[in-house]
C-alpha positions as CSV (number, residue, x, y, z in Angstrom):
1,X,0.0,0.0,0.0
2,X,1.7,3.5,-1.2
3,X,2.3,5.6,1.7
4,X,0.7,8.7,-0.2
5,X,-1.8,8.8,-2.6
6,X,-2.3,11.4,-5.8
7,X,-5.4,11.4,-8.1
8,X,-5.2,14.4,-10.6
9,X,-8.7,15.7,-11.2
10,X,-9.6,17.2,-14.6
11,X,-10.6,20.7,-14.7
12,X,-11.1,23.7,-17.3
13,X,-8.7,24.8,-19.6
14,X,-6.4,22.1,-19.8
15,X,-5.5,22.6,-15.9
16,X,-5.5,20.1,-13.6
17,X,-6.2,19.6,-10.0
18,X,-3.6,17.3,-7.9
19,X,-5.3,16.0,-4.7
20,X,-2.3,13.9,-2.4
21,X,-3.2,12.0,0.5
22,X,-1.2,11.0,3.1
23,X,-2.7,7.6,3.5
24,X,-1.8,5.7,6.6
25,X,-5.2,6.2,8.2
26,X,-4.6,3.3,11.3
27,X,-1.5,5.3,12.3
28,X,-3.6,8.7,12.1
29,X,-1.5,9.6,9.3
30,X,1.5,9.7,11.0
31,X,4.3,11.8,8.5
32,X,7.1,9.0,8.1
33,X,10.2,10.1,6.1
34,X,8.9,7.6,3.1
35,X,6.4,10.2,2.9
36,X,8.5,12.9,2.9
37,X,10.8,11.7,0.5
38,X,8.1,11.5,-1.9
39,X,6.7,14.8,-1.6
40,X,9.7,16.7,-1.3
41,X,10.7,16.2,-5.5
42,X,6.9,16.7,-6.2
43,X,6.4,20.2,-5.0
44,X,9.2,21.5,-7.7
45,X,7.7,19.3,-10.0
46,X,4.1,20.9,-9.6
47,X,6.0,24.4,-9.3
48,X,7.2,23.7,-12.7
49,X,3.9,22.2,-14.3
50,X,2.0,24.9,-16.3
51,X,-1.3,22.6,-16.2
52,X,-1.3,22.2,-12.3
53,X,-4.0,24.7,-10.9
54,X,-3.6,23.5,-7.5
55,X,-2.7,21.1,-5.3
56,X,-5.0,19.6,-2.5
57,X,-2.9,18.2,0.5
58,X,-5.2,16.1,3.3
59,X,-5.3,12.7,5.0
60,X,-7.1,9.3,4.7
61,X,-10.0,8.8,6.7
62,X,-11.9,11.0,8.4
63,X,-10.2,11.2,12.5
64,X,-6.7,13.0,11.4
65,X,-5.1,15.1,9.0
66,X,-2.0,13.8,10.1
67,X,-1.3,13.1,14.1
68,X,2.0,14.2,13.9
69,X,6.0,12.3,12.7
70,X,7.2,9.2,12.8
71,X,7.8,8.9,16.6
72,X,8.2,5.0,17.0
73,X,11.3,5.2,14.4
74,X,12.1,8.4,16.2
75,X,12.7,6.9,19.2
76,X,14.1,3.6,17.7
77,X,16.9,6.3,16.4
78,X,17.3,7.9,19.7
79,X,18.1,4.7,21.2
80,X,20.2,3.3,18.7
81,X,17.9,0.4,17.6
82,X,17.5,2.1,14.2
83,X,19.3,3.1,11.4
84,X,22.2,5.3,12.3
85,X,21.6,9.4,11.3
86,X,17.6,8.5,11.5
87,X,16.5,11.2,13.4
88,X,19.1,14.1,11.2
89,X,17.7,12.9,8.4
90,X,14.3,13.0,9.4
91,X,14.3,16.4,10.8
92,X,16.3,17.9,8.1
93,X,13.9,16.6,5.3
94,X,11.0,17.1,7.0
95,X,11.8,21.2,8.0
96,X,13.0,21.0,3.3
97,X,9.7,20.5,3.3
98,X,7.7,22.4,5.5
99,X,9.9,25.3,4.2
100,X,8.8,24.2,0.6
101,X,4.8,24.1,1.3
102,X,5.7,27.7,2.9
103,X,7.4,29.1,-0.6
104,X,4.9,27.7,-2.9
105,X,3.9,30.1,-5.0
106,X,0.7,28.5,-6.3
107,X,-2.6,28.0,-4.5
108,X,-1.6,25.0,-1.6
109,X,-5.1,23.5,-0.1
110,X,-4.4,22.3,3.4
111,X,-7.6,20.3,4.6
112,X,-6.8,20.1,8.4
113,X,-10.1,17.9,9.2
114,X,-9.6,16.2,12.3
115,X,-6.5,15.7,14.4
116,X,-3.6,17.9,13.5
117,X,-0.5,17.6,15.8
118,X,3.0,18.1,15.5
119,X,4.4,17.5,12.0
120,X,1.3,17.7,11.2
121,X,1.0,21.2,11.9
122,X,3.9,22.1,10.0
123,X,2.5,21.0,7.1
124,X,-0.6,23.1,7.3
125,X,1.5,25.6,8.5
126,X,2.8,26.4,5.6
127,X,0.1,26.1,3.2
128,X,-1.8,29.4,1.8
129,X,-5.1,27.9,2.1
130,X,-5.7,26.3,5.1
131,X,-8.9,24.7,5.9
132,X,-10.3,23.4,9.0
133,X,-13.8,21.6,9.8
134,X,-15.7,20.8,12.8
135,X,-13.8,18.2,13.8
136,X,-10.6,20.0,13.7
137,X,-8.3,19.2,16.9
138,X,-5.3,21.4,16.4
139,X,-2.1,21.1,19.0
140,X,1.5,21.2,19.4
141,X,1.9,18.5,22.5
142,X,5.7,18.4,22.1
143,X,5.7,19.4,25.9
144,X,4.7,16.1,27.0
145,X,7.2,14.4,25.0
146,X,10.4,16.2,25.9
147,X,10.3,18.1,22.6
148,X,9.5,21.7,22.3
149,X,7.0,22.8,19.1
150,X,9.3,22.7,16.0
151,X,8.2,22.6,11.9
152,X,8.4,26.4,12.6
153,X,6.4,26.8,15.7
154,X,9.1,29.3,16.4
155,X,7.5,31.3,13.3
156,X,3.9,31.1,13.7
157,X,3.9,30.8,18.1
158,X,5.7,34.5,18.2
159,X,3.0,35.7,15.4
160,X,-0.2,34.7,17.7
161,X,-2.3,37.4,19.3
162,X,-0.9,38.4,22.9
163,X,1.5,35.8,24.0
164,X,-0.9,33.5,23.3
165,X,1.8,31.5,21.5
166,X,3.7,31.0,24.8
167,X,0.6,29.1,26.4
168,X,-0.3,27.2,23.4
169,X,3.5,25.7,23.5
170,X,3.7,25.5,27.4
171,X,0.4,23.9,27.9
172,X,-0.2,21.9,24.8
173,X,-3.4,23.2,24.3
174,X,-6.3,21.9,21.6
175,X,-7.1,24.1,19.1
176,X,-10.5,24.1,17.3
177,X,-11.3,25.5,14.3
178,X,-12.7,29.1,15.6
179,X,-9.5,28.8,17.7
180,X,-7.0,27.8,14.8
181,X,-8.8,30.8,12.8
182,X,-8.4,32.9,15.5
183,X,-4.3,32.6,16.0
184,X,-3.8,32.4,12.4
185,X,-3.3,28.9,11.4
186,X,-6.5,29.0,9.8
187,X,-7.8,30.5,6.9
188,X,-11.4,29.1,6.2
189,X,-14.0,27.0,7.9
190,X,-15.7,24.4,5.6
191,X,-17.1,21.3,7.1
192,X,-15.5,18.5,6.6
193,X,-18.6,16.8,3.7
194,X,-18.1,19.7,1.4
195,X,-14.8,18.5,0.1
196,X,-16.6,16.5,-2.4
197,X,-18.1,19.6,-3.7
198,X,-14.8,21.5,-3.1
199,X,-13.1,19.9,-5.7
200,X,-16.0,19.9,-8.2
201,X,-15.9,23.6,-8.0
202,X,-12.3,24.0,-8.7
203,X,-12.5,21.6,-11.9
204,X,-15.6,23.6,-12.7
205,X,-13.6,27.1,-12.3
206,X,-12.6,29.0,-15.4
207,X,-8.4,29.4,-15.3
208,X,-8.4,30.9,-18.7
209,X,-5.7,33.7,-17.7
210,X,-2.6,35.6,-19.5
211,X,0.3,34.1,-18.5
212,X,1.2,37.3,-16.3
213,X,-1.8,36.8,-14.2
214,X,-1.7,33.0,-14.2
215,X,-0.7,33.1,-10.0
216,X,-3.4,35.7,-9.5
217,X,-6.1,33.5,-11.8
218,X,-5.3,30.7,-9.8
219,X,-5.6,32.0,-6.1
220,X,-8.8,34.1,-7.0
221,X,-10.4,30.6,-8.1
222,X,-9.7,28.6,-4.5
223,X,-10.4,31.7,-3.0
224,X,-13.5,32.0,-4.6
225,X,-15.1,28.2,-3.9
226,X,-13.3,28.6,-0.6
227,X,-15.1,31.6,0.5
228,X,-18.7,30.4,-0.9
229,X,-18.5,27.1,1.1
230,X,-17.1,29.2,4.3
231,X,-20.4,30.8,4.2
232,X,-22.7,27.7,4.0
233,X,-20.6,26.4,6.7
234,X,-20.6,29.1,9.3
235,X,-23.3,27.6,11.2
236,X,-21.6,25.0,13.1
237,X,-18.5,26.6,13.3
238,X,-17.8,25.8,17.4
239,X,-16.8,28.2,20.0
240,X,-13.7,29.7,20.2
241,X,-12.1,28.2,23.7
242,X,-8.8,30.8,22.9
243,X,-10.6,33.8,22.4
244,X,-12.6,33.5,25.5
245,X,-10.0,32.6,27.7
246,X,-7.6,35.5,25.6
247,X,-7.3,37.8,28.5
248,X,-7.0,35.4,31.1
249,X,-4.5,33.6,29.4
250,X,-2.3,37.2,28.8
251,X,-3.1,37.7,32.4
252,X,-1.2,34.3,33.5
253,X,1.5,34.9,30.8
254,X,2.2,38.6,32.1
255,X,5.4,38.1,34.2
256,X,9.0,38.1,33.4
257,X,10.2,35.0,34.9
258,X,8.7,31.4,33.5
259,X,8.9,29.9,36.8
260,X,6.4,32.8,38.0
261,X,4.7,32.2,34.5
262,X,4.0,28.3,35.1
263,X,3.5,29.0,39.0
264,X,0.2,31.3,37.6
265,X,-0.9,28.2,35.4
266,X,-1.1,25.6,38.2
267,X,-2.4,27.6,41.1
268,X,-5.2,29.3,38.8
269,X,-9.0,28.2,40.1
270,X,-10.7,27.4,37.2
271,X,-14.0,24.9,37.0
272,X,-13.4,25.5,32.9
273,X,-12.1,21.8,31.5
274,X,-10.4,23.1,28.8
275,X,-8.2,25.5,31.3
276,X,-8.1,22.0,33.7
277,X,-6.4,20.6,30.8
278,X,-3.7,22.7,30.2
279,X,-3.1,22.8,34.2
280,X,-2.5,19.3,33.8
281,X,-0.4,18.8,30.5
282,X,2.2,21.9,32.4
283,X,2.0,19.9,35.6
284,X,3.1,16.7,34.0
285,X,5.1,18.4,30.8
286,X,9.4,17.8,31.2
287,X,10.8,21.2,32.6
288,X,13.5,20.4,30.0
289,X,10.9,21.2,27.6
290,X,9.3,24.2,29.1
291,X,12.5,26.0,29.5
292,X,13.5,25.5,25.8
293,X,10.4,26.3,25.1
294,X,10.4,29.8,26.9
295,X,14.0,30.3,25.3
296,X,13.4,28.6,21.7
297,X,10.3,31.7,21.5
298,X,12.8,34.7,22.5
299,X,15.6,33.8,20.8
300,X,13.6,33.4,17.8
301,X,11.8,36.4,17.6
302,X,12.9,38.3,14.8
303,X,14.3,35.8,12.7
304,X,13.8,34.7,8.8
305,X,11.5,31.7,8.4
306,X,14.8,30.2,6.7
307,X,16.8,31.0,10.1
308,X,13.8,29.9,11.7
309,X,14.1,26.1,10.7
310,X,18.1,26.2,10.6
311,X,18.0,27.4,14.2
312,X,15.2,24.4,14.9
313,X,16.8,21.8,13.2
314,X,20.0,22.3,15.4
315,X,17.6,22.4,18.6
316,X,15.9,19.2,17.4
317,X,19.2,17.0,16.2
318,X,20.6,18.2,19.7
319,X,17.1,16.8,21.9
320,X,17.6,13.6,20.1
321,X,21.0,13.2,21.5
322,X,20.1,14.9,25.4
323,X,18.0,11.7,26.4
324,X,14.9,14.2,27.6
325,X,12.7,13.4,24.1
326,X,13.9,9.6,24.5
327,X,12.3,9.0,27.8
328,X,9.1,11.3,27.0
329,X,8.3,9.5,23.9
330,X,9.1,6.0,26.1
331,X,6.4,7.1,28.6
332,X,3.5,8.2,26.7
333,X,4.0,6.1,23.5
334,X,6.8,2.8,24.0
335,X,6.4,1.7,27.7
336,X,3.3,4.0,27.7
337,X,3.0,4.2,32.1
338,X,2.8,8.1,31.6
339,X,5.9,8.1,34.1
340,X,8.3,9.8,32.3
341,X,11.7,10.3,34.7
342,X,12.6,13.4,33.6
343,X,15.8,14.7,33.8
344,X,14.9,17.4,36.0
345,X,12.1,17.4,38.3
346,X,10.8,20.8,38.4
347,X,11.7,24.4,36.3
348,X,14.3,25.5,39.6
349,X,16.2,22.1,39.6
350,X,17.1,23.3,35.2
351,X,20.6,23.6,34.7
352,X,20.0,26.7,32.6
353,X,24.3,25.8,31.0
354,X,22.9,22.6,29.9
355,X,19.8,24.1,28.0
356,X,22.1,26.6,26.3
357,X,24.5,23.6,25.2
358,X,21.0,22.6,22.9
359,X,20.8,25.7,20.7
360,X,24.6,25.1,19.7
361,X,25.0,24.2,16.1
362,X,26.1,20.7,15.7
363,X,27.4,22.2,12.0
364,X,29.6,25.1,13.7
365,X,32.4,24.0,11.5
366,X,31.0,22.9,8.4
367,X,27.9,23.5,6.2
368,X,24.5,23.6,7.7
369,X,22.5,20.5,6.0
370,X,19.5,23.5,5.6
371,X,22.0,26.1,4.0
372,X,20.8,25.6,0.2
373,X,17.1,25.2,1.2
């Protein structure tokens, strides 16, 4: 069974509509580097093809987008059970091609129905048209893990409203779709049974254009079906847990000092569940990965989306090598008893000398692997 699927829908004036689907619906989707490896040669290749209108990325079945990477052969790497350079590889093909959705210049559908987590977010990141549904269940959990929110969470955390970014990241919070449209990872709400139709109405589109407006033809089309659906849709679009929480949660992120910032989650009195939640994911997240987190969001404030994923991919090749990631991936998904022994057992135990050791280059001496990108 192929890992991805592509079906190329016929549409008006010799253009074409490319629909790939990341189809391994038992794992949720999971992105494995198979998959990556196949899409990364396709998005020049669509770039390049005059009769490619648009390309429609989503997942098999209807729980998940995609649930995230490859963690199993993540880990296997970490511990040395897998192929040696895995996790490098991974991450460095992976971040190609986040960085590729990000620069297409022609209209990129993401349909983020369902659960979208971790590398799964980074491919919807980066797309110009991305979609969510009423099921939509949005989250970077990397807290939990031992991991921090990469595939450019450094880029679109530090452009949220407030510093809502921050408490997303700390508290590995679930988005839905009023929420993901809210912080800016979502651009349109269609439910999830109008893809069908979706599709129909971009074969039926007219993309008769002159070749200098040929981009311009091609977003106004998907921006045109996009916006119709939007508005048969808005009816059960849920409410938006972010934006009424958004000056509470600015409230609890308004100090200078993250121990005094995670001291204001956990002894906040709340009766809301969704707020319980994130109480609980912070109370049980690795302090390893809060600190980095806290750090990973400053340091990264004003840089390049390019600097953005060369500065992630050394902070990621490092975690795989600290042990932190290794034992959070062992408790909640391997061994899965939730008892991760983290390194350190609480944010004033950090050896702040040891977090700076992660943001070091591993490639201070010779050519970053995400130089050429």
């Amino acid at each position: 069974m192929s890992p991805i699927l592509f079906s190329e829908h016929s549409a008006n004036n010799g253009k074409k509509i490319v629909q790939v689907t990341l189809n391994s619906e038992k794992s949720l989707n999971a992105l494995t580097l198979e998959m990556i490896e196949i899409l990364l040669p396709k998005m020049q290749e669509w770039e390049a093809d005059d009769s490619v209108a648009c390309v429609l990325l989503d997942g098999a079945g209807d729980k998940a987008f995609c649930a995230g990477g490859d963690i199993r052969n993540l880990y296997m790497g970490m511990t040395g059970e897998g192929e040696e350079g895995f996790c490098e590889t991974f991450f460095t093909k992976e971040y190609q091609l986040d960085y590729a959705i990000h620069k297409f210049s022609k209209p990129f559908v993401c349909w983020g129905n369902g659960i979208v987590m971790g590398g799964g977010l980074g491919l919807m990141s980066g797309a110009n048209y991305r979609v969510v549904t009423e099921s939509s269940r949005i989250a970077m959990p990397e807290v939990s893990i031992g991991l921090y929110p990469d595939v450019g969470g450094t880029w679109f955390l530090n452009r949220m409203p407030g510093r809502l970014g921050l408490f997303l990241g700390l508290t590995a919070s679930a988005m839905n779709a009023a929420d993901a449209r809210y912080v800016g990872l979502g651009d349109r709400f269609v439910i999830h049974e109008k893809k069908k139709l979706f599709i129909e109405m971009l074969c039926g589109t007219d993309w008769a254009t002159a070749d200098e407006r040929s981009l311009e033809v091609l977003h106004h089309g998907v921006n045109t079906a996009l916006r119709q659906l939007e508005q048969d849709s808005m009816e059960a679009l849920p409410e938006s847990n972010v934006l009424k929480h958004f000056e509470q949660i600015n409230s609890l992120m308004d100090h200078y000092e993250l121990s005094d910032i995670v001291n204001a989650i956990l002894t906040l009195e709340t009766d809301d569940r969704w707020l319980q939640k994130a109480q609980g994911a912070v109370k049980g997240g690795s302090p390893v990965s809060m600190v980095t987190i806290f750090q990973q969001l400053q340091r990264g404030r004003h840089l390049s989306l390019k600097e953005v994923f060369i500065s992630e991919l050394d902070l990621s090749v490092n975690c795989t090598k600290a042990g932190e990631m290794a034992e959070g991936v062992r408790a909640l998904l391997i061994d899965k008893d939730g008892k991760p022994d983290w390194r350190f057992k609480s944010l004033e135990q950090v050896d702040y000398k040891w977090i700076e050791s992660l943001f070091i280059s591993p490639w201070q001496n010779q050519k970053h692997p995400l130089t050429d990108m």
